[in-house]
Biopython code that builds the backbone (N, CA, C, O; Angstrom):
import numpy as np
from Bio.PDB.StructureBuilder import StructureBuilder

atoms = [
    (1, "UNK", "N", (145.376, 164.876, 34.769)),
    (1, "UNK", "CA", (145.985, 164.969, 36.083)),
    (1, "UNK", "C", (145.329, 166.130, 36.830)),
    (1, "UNK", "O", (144.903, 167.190, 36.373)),
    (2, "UNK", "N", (145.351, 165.650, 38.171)),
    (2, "UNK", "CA", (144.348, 167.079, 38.948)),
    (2, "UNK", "C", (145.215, 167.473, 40.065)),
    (2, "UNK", "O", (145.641, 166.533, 40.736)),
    (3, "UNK", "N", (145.514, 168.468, 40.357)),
    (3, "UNK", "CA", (146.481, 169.165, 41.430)),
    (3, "UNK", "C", (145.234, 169.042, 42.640)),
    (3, "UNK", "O", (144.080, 169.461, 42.542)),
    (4, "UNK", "N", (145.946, 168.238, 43.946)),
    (4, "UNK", "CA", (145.039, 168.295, 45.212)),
    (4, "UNK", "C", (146.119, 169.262, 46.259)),
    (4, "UNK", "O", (146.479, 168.839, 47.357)),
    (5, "UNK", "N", (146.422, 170.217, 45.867)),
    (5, "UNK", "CA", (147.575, 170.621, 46.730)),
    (5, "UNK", "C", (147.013, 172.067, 46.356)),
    (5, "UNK", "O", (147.248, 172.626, 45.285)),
    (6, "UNK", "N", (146.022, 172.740, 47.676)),
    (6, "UNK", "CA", (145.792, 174.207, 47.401)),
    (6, "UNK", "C", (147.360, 175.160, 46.925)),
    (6, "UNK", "O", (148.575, 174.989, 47.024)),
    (7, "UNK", "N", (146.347, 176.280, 46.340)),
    (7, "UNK", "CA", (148.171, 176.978, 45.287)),
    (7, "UNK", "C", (148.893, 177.583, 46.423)),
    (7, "UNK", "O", (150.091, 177.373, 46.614)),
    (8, "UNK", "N", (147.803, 178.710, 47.552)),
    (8, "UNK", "CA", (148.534, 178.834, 48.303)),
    (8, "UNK", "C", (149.226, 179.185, 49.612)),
    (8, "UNK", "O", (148.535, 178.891, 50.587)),
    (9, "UNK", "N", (150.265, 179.669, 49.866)),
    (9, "UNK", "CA", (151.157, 179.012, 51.138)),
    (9, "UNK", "C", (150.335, 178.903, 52.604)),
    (9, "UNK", "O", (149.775, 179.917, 53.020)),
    (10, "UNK", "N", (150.289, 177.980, 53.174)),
    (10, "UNK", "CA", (150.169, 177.397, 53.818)),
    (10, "UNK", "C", (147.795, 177.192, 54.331)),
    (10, "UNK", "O", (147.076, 176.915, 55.291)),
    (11, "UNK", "N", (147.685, 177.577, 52.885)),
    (11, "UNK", "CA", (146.379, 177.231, 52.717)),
    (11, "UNK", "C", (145.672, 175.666, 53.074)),
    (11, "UNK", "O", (144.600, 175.657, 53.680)),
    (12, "UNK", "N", (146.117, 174.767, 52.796)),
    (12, "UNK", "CA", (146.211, 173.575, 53.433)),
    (12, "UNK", "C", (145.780, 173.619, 55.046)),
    (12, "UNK", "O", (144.852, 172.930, 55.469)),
    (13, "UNK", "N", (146.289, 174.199, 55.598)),
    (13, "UNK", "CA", (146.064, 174.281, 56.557)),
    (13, "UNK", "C", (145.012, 175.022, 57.559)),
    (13, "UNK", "O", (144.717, 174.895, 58.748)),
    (14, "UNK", "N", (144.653, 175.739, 56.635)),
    (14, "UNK", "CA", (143.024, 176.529, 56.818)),
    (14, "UNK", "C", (141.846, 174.989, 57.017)),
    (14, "UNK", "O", (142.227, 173.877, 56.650)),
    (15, "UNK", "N", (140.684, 175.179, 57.534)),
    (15, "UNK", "CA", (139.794, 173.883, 57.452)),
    (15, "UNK", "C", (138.371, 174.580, 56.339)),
    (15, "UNK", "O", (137.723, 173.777, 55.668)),
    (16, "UNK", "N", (138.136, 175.666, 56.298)),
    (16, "UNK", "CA", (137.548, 176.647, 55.050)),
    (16, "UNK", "C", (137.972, 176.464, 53.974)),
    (16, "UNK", "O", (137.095, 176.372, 53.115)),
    (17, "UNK", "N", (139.453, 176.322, 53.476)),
    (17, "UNK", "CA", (139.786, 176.034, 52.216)),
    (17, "UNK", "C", (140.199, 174.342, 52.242)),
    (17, "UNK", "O", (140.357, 173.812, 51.142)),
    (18, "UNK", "N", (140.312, 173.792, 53.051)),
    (18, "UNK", "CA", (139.868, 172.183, 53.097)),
    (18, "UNK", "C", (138.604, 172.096, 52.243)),
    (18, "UNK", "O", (138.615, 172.033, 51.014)),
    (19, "UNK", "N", (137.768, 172.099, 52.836)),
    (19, "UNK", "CA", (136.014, 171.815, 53.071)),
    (19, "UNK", "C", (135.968, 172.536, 51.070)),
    (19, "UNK", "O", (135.710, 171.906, 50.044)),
    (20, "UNK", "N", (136.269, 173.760, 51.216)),
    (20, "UNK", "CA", (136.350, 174.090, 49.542)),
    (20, "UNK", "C", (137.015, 173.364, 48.514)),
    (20, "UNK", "O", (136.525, 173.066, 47.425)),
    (21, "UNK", "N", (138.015, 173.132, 48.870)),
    (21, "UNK", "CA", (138.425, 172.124, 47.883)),
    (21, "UNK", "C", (138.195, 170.459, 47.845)),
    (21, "UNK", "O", (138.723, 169.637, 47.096)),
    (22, "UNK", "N", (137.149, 170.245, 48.999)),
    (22, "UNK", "CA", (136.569, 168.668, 48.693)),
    (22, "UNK", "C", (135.676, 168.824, 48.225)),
    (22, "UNK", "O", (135.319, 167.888, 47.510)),
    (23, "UNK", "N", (134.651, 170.156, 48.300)),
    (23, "UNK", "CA", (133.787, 170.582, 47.768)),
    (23, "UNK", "C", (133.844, 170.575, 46.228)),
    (23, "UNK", "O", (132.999, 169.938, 45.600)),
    (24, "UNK", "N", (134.777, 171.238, 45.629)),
    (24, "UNK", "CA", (135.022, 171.775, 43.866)),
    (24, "UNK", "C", (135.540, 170.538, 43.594)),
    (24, "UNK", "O", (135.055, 170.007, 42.595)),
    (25, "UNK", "N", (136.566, 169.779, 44.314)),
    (25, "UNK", "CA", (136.467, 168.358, 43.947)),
    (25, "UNK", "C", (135.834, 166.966, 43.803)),
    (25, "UNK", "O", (136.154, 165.906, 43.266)),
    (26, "UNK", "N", (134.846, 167.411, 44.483)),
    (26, "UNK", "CA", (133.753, 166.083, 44.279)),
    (26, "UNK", "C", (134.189, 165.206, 45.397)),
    (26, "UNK", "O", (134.220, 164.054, 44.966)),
    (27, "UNK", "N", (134.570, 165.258, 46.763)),
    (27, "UNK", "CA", (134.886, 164.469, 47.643)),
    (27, "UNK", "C", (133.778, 164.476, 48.933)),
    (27, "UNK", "O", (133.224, 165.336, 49.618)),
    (28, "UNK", "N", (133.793, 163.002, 48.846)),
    (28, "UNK", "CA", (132.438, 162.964, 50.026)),
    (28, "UNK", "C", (133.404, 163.081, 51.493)),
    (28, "UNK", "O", (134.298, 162.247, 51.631)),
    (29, "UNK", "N", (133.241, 163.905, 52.340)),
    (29, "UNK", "CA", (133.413, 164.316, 53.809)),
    (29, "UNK", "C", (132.703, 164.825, 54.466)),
    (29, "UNK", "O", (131.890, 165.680, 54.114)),
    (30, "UNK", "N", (132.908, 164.304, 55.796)),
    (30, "UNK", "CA", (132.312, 165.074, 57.079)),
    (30, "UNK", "C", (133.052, 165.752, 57.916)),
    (30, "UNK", "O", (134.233, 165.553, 58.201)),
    (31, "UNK", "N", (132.212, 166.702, 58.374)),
    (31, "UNK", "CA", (132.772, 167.924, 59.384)),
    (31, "UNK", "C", (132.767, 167.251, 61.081)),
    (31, "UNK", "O", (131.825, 166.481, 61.267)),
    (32, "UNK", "N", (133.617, 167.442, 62.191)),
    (32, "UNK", "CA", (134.199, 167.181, 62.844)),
    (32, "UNK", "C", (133.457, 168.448, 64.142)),
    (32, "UNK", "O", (133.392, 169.647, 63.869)),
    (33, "UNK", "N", (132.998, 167.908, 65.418)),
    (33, "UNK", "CA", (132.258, 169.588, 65.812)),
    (33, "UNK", "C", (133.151, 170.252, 65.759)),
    (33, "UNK", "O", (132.804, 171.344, 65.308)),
    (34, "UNK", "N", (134.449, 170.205, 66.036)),
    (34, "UNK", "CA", (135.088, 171.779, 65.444)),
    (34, "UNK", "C", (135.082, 172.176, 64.212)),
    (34, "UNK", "O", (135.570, 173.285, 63.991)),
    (35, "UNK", "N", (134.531, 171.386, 63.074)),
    (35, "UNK", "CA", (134.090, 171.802, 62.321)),
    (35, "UNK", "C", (135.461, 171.655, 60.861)),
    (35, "UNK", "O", (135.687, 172.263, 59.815)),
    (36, "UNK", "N", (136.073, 170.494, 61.605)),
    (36, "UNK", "CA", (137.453, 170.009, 60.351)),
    (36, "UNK", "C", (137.120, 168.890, 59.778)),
    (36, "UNK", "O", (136.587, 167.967, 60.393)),
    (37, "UNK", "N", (137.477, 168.854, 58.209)),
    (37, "UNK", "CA", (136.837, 168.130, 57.252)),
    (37, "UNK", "C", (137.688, 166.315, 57.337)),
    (37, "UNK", "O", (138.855, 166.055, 57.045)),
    (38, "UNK", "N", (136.790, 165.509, 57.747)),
    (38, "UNK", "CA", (137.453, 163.867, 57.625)),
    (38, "UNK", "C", (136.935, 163.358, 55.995)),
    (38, "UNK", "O", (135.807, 163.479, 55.518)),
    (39, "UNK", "N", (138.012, 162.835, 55.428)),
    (39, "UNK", "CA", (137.418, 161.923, 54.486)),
    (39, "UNK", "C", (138.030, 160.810, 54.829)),
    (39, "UNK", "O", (139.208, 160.866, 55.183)),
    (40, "UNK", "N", (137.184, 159.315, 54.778)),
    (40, "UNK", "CA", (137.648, 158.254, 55.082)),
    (40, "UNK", "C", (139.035, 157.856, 54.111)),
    (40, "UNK", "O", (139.454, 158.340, 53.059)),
    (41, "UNK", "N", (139.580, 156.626, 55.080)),
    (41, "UNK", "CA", (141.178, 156.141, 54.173)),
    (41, "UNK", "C", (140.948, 155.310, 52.872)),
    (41, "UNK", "O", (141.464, 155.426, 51.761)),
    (42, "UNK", "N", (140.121, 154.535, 53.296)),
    (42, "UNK", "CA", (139.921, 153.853, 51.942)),
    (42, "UNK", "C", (139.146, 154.689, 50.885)),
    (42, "UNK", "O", (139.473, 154.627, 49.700)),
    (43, "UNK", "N", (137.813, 155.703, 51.437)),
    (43, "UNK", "CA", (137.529, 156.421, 49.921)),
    (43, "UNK", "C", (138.718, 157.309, 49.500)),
    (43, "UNK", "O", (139.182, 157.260, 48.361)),
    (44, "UNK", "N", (138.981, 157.758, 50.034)),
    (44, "UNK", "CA", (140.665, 158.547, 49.275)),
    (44, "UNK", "C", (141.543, 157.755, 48.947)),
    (44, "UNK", "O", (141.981, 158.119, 47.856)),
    (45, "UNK", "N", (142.083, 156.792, 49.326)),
    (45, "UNK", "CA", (142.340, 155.784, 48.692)),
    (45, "UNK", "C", (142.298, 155.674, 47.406)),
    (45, "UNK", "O", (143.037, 156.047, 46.496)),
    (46, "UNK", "N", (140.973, 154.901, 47.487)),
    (46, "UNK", "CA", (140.004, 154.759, 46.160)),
    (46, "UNK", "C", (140.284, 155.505, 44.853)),
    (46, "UNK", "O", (140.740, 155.276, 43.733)),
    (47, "UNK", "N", (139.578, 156.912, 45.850)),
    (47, "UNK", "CA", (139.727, 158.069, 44.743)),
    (47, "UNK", "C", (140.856, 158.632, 43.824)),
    (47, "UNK", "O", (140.814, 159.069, 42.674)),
    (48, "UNK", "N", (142.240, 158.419, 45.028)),
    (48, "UNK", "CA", (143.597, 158.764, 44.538)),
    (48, "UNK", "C", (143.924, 157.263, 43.275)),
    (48, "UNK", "O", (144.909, 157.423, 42.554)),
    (49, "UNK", "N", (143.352, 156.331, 43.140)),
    (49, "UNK", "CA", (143.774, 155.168, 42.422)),
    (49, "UNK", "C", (142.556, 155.149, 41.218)),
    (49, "UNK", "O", (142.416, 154.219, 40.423)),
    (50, "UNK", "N", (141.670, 156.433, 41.260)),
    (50, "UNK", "CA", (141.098, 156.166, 39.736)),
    (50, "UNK", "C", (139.845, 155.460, 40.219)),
    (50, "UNK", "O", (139.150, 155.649, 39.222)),
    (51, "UNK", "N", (139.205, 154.896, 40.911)),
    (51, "UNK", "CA", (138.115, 153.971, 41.697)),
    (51, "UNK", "C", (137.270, 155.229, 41.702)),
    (51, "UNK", "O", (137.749, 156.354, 41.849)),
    (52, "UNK", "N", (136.201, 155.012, 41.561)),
    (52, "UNK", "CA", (135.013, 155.515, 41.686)),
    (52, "UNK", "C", (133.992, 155.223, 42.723)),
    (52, "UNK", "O", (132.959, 154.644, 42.389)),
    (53, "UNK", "N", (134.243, 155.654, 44.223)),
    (53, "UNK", "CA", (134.082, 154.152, 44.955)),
    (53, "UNK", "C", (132.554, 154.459, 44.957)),
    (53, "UNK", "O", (132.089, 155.590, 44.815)),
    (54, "UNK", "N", (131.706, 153.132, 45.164)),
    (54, "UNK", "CA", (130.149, 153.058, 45.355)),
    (54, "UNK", "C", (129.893, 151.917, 46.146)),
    (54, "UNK", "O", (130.675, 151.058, 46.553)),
    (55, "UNK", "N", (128.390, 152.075, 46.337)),
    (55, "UNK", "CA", (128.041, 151.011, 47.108)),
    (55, "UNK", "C", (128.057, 149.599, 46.614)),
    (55, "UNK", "O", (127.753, 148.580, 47.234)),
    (56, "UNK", "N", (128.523, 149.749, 45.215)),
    (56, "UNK", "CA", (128.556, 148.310, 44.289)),
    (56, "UNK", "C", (130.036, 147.511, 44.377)),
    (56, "UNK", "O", (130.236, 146.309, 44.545)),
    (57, "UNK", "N", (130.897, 148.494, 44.221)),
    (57, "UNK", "CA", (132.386, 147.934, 44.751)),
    (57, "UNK", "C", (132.930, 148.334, 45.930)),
    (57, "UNK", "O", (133.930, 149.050, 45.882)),
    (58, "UNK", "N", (132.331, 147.917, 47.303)),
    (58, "UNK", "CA", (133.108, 148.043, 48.591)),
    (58, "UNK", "C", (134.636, 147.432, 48.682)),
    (58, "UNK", "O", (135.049, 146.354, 48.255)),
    (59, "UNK", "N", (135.397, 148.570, 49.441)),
    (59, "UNK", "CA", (136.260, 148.749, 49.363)),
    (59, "UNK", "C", (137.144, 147.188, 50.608)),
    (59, "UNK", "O", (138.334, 146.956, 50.823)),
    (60, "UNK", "N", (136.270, 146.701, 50.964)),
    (60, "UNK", "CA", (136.521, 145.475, 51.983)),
    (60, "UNK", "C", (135.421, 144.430, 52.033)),
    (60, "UNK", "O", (134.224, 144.691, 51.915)),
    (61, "UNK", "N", (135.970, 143.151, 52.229)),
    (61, "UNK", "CA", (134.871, 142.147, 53.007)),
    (61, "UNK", "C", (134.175, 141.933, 53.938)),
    (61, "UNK", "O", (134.770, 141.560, 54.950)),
    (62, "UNK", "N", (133.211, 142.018, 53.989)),
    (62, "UNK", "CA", (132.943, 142.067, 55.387)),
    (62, "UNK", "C", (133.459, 141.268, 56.145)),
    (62, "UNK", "O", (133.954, 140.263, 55.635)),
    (63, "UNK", "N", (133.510, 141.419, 57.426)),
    (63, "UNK", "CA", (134.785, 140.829, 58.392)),
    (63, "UNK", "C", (133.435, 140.781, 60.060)),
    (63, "UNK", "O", (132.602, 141.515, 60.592)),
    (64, "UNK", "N", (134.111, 139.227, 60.254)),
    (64, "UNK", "CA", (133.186, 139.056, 61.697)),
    (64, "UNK", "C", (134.448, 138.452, 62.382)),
    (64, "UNK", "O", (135.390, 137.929, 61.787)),
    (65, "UNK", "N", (134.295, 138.635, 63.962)),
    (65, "UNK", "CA", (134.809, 137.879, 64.440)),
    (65, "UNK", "C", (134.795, 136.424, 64.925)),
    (65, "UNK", "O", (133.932, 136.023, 65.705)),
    (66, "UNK", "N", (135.818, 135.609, 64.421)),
    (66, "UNK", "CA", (135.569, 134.373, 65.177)),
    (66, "UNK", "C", (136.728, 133.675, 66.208)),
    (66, "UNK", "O", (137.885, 133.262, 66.129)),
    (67, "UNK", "N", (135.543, 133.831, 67.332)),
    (67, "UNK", "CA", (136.864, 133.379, 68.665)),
    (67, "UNK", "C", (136.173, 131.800, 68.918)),
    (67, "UNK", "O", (135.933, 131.349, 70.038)),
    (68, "UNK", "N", (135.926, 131.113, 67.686)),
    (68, "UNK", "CA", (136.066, 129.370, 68.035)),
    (68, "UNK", "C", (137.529, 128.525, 67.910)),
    (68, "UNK", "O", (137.813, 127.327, 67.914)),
    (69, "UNK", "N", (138.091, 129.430, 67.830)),
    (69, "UNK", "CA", (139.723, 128.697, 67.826)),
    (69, "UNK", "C", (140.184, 128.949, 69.708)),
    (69, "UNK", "O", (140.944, 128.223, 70.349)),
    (70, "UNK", "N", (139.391, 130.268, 70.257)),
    (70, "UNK", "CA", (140.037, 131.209, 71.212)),
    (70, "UNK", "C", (139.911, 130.124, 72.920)),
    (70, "UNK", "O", (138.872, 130.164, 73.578)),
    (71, "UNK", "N", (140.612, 129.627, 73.180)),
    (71, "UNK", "CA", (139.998, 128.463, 74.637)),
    (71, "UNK", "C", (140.375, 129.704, 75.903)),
    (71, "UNK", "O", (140.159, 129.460, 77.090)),
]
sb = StructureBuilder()
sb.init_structure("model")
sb.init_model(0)
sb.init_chain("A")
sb.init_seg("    ")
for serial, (resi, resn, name, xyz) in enumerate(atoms, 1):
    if name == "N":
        sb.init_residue(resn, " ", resi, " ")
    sb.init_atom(name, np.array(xyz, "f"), 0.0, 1.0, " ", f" {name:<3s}", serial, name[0])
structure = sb.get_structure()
């Protein structure tokens, strides 16, 4: 079991100790120009369910639109 909950108070909320702890955790994210850390929903997702996500098991189908029903 791995604690994702910095120890402490109200550290979470720093974007420095964000970015550090996706860092020591092995989480792929990007910085934001202000400079706050996004990790996508489905790789956290993923990650929180044990998934290892890669380019071999995408996390969706690809999806097109079709407006031949649409009059």
């Amino acid at each position: 079991m791995v604690v994702i909950v910095p120890s402490g108070p109200r550290e979470y909320q720093i974007p420095s100790k964000q970015i550090q702890w996706l860092i020591d955790n092995h989480w792929e994210h990007v910085l934001t120009g202000a400079r706050r850390p996004i990790v996508g929903r489905v790789y956290a997702r993923m990650k929180l369910a044990g998934v290892t996500p890669s380019a071999v098991n995408p996390a969706a189908e690809t999806w097109t639109l079709d407006l031949a029903n649409v009059s």
